[in-house]
NUTIDREN-32646 format. One record per residue: residue number from 1; x, y, z of N, C-alpha, C, O in turn. Coordinates in Angstrom, 2 decimals. Last residue first. Layout:
<NUM <X Y Z> <X Y Z> <X Y Z> <X Y Z>>,
...
This chain:
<134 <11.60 -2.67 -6.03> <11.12 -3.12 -3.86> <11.74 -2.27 -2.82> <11.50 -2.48 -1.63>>,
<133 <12.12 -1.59 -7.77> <10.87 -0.87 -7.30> <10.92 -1.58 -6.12> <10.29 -1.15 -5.15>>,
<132 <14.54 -3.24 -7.60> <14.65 -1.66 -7.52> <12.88 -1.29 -7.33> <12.68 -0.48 -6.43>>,
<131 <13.61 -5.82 -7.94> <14.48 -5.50 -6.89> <14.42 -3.91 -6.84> <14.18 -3.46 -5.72>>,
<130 <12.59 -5.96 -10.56> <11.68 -5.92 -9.15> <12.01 -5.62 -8.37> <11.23 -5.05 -7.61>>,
<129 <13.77 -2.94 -12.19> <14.07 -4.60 -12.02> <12.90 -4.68 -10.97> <12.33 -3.67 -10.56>>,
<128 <12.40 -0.60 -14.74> <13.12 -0.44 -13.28> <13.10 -2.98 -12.96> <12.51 -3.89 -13.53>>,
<127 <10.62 0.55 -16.72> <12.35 0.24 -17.26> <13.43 -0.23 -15.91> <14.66 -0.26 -15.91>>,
<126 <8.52 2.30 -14.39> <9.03 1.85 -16.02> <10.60 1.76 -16.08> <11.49 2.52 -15.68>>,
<125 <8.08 3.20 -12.25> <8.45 1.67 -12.27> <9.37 1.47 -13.88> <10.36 0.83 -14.25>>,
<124 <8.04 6.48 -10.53> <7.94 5.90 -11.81> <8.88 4.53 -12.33> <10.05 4.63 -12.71>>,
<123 <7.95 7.68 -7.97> <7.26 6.48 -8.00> <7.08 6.05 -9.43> <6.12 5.32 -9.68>>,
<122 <8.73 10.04 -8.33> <9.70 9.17 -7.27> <9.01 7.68 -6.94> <9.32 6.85 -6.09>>,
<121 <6.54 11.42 -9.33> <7.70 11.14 -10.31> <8.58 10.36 -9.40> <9.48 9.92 -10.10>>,
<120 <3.60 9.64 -8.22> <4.52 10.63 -7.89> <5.34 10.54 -8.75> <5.20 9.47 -9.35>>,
<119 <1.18 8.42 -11.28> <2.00 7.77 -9.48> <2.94 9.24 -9.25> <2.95 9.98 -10.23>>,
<118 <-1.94 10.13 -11.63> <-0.21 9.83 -12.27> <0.43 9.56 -11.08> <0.33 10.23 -10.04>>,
<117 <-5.01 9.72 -10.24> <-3.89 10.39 -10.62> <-2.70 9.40 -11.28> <-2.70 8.17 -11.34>>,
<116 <-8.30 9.05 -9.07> <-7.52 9.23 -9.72> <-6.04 9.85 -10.03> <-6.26 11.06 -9.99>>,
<115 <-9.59 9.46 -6.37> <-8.42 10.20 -6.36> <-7.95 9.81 -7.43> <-6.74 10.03 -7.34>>,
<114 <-11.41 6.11 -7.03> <-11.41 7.76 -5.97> <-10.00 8.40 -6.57> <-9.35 7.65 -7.31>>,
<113 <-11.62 5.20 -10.42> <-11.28 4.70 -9.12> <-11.18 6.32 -8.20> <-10.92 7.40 -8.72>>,
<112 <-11.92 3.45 -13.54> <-12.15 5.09 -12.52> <-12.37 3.97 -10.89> <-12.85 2.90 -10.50>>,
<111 <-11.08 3.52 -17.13> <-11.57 3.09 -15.41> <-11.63 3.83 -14.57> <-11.39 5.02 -14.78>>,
<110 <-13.61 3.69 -19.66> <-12.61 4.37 -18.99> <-12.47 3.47 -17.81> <-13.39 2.76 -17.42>>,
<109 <-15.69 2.26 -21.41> <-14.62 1.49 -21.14> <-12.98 2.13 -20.24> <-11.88 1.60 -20.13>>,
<108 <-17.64 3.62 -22.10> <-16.06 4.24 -22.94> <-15.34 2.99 -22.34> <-14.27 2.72 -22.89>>,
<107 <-19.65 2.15 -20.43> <-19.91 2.65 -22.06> <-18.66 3.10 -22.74> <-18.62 2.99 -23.97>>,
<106 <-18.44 1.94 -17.93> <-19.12 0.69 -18.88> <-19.32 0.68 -20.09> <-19.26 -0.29 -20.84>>,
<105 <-16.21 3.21 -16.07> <-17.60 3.37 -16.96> <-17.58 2.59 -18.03> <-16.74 2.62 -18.94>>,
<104 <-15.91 2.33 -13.12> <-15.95 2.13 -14.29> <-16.82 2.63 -14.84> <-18.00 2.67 -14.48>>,
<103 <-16.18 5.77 -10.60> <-16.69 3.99 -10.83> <-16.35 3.71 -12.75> <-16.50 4.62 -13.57>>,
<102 <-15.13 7.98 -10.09> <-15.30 6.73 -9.17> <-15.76 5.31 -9.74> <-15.66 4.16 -9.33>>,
<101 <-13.79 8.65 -13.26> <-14.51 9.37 -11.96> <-14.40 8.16 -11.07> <-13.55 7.32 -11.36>>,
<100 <-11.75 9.96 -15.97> <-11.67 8.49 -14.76> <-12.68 9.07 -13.68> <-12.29 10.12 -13.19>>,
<99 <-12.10 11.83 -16.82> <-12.43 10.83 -17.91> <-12.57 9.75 -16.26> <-13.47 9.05 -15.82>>,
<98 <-11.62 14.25 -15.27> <-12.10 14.45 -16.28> <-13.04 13.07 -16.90> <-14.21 13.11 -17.30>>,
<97 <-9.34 13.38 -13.12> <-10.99 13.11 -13.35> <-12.15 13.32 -14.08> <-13.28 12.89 -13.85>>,
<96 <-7.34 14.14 -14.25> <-7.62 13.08 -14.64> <-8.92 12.51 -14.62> <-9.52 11.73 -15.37>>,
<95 <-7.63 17.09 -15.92> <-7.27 16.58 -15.39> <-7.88 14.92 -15.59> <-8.55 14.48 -16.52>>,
<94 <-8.00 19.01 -18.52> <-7.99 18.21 -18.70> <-7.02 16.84 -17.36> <-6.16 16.02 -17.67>>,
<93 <-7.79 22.17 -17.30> <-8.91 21.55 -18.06> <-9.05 20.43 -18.16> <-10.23 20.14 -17.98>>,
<92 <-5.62 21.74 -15.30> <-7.15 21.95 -15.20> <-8.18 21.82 -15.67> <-9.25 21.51 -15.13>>,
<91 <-3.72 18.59 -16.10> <-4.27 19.95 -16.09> <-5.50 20.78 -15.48> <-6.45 20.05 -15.19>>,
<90 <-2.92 15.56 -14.08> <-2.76 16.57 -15.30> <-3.17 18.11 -15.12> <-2.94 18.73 -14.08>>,
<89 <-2.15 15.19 -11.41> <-3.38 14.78 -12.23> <-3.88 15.39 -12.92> <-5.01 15.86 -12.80>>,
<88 <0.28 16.14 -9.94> <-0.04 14.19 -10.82> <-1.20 14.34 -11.29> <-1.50 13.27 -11.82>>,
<87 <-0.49 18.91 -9.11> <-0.48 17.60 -8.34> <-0.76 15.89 -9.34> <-1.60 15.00 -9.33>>,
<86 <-0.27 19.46 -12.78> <0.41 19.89 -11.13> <-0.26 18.79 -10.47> <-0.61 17.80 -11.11>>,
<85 <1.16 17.48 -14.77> <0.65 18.47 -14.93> <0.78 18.92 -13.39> <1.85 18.75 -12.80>>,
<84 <1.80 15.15 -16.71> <1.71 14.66 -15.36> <0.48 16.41 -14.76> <-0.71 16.33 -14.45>>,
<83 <-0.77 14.61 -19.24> <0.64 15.34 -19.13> <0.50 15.01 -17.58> <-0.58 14.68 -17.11>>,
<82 <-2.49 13.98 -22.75> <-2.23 13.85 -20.77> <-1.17 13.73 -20.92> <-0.50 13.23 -21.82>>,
<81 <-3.31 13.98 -25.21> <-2.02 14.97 -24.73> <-2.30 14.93 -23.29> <-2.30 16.00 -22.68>>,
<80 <-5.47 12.40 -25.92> <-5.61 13.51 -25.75> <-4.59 14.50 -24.78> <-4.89 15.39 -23.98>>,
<79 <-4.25 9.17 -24.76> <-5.22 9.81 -25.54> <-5.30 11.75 -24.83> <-5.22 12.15 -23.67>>,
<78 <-1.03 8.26 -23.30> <-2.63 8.35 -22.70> <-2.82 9.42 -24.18> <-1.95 10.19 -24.61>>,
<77 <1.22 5.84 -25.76> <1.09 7.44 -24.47> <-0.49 7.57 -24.67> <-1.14 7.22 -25.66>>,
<76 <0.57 2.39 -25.13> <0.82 3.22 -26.09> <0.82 5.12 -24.92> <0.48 5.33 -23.75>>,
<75 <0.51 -0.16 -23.86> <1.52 0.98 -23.12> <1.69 2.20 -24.55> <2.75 2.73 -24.86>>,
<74 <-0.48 -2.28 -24.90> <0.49 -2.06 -25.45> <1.24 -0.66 -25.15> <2.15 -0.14 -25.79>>,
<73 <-3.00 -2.61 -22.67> <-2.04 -3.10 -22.71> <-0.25 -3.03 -23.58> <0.79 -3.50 -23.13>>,
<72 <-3.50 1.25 -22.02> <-3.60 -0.01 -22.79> <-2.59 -1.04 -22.73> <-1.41 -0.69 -22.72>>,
<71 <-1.43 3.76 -21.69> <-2.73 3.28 -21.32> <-2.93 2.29 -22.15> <-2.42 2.48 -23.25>>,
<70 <0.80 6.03 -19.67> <0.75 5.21 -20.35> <-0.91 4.35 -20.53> <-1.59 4.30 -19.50>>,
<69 <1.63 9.67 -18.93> <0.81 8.65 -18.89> <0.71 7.29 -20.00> <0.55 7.58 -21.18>>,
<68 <4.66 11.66 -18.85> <3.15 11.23 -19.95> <3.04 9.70 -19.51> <3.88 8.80 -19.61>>,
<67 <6.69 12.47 -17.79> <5.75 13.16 -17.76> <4.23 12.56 -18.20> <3.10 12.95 -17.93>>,
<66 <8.46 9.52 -17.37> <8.20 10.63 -17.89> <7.58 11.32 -17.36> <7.62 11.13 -16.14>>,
<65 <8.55 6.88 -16.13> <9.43 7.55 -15.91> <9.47 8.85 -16.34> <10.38 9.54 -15.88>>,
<64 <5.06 5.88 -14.98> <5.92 6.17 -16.19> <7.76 6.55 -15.55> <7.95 6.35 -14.35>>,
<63 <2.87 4.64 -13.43> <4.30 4.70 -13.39> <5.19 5.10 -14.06> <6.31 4.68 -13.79>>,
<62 <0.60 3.80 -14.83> <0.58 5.17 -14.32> <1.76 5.61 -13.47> <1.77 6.68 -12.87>>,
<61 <1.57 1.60 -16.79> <1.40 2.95 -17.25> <1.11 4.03 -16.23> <1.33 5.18 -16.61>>,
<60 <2.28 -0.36 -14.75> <3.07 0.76 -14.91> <2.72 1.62 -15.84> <3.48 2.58 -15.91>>,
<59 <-0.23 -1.69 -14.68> <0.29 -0.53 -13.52> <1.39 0.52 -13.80> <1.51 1.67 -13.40>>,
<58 <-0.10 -2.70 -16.98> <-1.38 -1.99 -16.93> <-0.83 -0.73 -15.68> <-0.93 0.50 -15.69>>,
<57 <2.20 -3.99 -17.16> <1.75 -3.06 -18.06> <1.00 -1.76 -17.63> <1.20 -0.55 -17.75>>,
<56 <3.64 -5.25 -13.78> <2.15 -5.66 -15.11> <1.93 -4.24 -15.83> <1.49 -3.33 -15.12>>,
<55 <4.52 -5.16 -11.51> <5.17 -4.80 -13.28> <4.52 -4.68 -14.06> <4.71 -4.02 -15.09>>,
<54 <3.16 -5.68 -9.61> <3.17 -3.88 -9.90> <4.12 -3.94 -11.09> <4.50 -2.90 -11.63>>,
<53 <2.19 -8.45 -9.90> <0.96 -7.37 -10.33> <1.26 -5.91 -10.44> <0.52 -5.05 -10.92>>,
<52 <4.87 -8.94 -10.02> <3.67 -9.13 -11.24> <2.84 -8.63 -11.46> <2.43 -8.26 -12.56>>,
<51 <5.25 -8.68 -7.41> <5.84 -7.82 -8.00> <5.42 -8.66 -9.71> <6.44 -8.69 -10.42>>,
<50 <3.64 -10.01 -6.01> <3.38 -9.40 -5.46> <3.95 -8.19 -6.60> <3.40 -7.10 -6.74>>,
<49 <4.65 -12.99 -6.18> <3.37 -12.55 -6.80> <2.91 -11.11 -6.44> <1.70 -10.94 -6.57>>,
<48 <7.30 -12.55 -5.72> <7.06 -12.95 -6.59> <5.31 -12.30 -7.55> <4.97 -11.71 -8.58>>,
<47 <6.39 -12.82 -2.50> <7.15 -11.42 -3.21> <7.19 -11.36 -5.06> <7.12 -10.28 -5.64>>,
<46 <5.53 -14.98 -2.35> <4.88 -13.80 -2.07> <5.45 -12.73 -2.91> <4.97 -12.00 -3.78>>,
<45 <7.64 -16.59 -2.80> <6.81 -16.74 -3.83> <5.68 -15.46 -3.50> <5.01 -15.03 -4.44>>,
<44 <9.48 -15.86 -1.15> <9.66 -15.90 -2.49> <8.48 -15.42 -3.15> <8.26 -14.38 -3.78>>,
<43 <8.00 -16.73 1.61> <8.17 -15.34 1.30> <8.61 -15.24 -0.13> <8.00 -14.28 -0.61>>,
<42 <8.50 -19.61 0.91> <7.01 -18.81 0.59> <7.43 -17.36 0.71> <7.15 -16.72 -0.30>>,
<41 <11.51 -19.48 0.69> <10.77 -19.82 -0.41> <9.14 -19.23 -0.34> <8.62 -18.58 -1.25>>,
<40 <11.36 -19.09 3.63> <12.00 -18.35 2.64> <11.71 -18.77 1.09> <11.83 -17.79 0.35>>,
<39 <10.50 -21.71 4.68> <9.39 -20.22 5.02> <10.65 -18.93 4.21> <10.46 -17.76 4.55>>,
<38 <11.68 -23.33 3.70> <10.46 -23.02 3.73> <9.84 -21.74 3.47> <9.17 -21.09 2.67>>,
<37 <13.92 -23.04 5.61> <14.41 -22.80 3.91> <12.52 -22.59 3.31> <12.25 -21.67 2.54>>,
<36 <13.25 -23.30 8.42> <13.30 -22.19 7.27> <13.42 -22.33 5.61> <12.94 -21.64 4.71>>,
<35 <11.85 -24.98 9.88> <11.79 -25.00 8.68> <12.23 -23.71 7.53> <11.82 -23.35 6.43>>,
<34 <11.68 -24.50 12.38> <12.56 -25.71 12.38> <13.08 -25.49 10.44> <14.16 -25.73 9.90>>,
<33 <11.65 -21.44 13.94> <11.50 -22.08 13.27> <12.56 -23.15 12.93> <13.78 -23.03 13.05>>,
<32 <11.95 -21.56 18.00> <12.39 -21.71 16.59> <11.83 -22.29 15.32> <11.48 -23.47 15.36>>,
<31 <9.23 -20.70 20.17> <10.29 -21.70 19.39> <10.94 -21.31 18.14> <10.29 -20.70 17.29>>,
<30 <7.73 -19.78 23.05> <8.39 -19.54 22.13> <9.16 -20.39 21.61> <9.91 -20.99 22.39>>,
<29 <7.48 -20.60 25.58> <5.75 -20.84 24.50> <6.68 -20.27 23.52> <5.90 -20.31 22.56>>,
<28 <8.84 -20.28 27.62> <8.95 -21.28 26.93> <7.70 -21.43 26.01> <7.08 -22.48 25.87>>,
<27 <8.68 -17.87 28.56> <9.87 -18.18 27.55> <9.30 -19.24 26.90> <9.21 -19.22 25.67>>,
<26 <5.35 -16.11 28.49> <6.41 -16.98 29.21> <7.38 -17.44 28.37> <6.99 -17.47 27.21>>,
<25 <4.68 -12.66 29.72> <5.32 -13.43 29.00> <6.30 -14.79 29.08> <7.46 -14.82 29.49>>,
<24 <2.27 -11.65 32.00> <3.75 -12.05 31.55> <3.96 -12.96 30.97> <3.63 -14.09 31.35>>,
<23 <-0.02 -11.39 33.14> <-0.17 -11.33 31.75> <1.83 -12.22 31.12> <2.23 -12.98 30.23>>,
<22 <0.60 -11.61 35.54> <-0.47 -12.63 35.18> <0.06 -12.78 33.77> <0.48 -13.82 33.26>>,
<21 <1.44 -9.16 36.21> <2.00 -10.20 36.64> <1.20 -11.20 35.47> <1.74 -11.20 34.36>>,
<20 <-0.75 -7.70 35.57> <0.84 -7.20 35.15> <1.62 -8.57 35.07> <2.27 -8.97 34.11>>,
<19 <-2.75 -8.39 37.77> <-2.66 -8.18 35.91> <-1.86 -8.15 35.61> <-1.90 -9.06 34.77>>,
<18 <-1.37 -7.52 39.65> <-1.63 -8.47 39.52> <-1.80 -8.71 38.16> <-0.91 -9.23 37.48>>,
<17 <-1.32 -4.38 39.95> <-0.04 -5.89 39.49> <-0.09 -7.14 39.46> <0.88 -7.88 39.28>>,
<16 <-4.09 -3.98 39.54> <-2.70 -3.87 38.59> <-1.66 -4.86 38.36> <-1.27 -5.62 37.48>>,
<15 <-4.74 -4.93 42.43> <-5.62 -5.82 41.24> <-4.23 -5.40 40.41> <-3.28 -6.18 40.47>>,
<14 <-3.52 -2.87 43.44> <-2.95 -4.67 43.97> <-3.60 -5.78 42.89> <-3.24 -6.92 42.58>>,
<13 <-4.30 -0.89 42.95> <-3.10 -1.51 42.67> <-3.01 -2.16 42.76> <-2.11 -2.64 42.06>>,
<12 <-7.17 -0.76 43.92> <-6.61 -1.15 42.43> <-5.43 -1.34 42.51> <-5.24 -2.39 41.90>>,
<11 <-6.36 -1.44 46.87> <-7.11 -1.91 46.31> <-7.03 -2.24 44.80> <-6.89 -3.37 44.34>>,
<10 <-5.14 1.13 47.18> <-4.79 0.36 47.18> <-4.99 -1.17 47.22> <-4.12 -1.99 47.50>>,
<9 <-7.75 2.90 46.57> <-6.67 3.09 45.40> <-5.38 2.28 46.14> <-4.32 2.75 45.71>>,
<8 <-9.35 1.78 48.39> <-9.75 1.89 46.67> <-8.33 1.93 46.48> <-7.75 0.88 46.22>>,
<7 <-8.13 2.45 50.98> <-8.16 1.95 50.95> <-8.62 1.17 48.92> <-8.09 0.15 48.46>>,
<6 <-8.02 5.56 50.83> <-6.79 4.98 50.28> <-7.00 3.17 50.30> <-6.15 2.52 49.69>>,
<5 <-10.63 6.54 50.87> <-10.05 6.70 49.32> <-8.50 5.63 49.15> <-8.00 5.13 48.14>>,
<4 <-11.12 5.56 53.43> <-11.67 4.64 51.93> <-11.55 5.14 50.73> <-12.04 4.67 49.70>>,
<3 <-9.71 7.61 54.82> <-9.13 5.63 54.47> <-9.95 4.99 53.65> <-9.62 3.92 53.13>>,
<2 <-9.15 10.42 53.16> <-9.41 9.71 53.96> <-9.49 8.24 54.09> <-9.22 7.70 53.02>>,
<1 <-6.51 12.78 52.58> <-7.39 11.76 52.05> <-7.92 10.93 53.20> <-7.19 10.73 54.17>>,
């Protein structure tokens, strides 16, 4: 090599550690929380609101513990014999995208969202505490 390759590439190193250096972490910008009991109550209340919206009826119908889909607030079994079927989204003829496509539909009142499906069977909430679906 010749001296203005080594002179560059000792050149960037010296910028490197310098950066390296610079960037370091200083102890004292770190503190203890003073307030825990606080900040364990808001995690509460997170977790709280967090496991309402996956108990809520509506979610766990596609949580079942069964084979069969739940729908409506009174969790009655899904219309027209829906079944988990092969990949969670019922049958061939009558999979889920059948009725659910990407967007609400406004006129049946179906909902529809991408990838429709039935949660995994290792993902069925029904009859489960908050603590166990957490």
């Amino acid at each position: 090599m010749n001296l203005k390759t080594w002179f560059i590439f000792l050149m960037i190193s010296i910028v490197g550690v310098l950066l390296a250096l610079a960037n370091k972490p200083k102890i004292f910008k770190y503190h203890l929380l003073e307030n825990q009991p606080y900040e364990i109550n808001k995690s509460d209340e997170a977790f709280n609101w967090m496991m309402d919206v996956f108990t809520h009826q509506r979610c766990v119908n596609c949580h079942p513990n069964g084979n069969i889909p739940k729908q409506g607030n009174d969790r009655h079994p899904h219309y027209f014999g829906m079944a988990r079927g092969e990949d969670d989204k019922g049958f061939q003829a009558t999979n889920c995208n059948t009725c659910h496509n990407s967007e609400n539909n406004t006129y049946s009142g179906v909902p529809g969202a991408p990838h429709w499906s039935l949660a995994p069977a290792r993902m069925g909430w029904e009859g489960l505490t908050r603590s166990q679906i957490a």
